[in-house]
C-alpha positions in Angstrom: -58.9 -37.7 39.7 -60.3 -36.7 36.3 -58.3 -37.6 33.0 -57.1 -34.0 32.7 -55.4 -34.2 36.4 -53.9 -37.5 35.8 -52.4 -35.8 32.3 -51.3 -32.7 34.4 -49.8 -34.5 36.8 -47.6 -36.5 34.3 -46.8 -33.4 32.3 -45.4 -32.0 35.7 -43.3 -34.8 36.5 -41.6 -34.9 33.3 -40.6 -31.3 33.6 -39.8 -31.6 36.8 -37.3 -35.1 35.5 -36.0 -32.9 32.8 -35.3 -29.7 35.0 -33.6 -32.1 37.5 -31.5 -33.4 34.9 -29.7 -30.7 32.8 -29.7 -28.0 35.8 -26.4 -27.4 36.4 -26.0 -28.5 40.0 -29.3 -31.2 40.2 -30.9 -32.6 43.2 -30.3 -35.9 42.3 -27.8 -38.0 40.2 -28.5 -37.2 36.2 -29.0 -40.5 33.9 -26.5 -39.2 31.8 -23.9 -37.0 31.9 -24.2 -35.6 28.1 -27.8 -34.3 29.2 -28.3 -30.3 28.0 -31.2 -28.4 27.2 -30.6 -24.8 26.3 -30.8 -22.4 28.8 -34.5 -20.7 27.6 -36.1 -23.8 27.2 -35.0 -24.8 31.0 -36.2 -21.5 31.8 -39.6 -22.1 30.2 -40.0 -25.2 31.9 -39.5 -24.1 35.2 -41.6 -21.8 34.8 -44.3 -23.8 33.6 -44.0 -25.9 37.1 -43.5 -22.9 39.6 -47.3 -21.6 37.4 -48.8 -24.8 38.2 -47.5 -24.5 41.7 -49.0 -20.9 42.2 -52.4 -22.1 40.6 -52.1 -25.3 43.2 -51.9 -27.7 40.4 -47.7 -29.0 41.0 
């Protein structure tokens, strides 16, 4: 895996954490329950990961 992949794939994760975490119903428990992130910059996030899905990077 080149450095760029490696970066990628730790850019992904962390949107994916953060989407998990201030989505109103999330898949998992949330770390705290004063986490918000405005709804367009949620929005933006996911779709930065469902991008990297369709390109096969996610």
């Amino acid at each position: 895996m080149s450095a760029a992949d490696t970066i990628n794939a730790a850019l992904l994760a962390a949107l994916k954490a953060i989407i998990s975490e201030c989505m109103d119903y999330p898949t998992e428990p949330r770390y705290s329950s004063d986490s918000y992130l405005p709804q367009h910059l949620l929005k933006a996030a996911q779709q930065a990961v469902d991008t990297a899905a369709e390109a096969g990077v996610a």
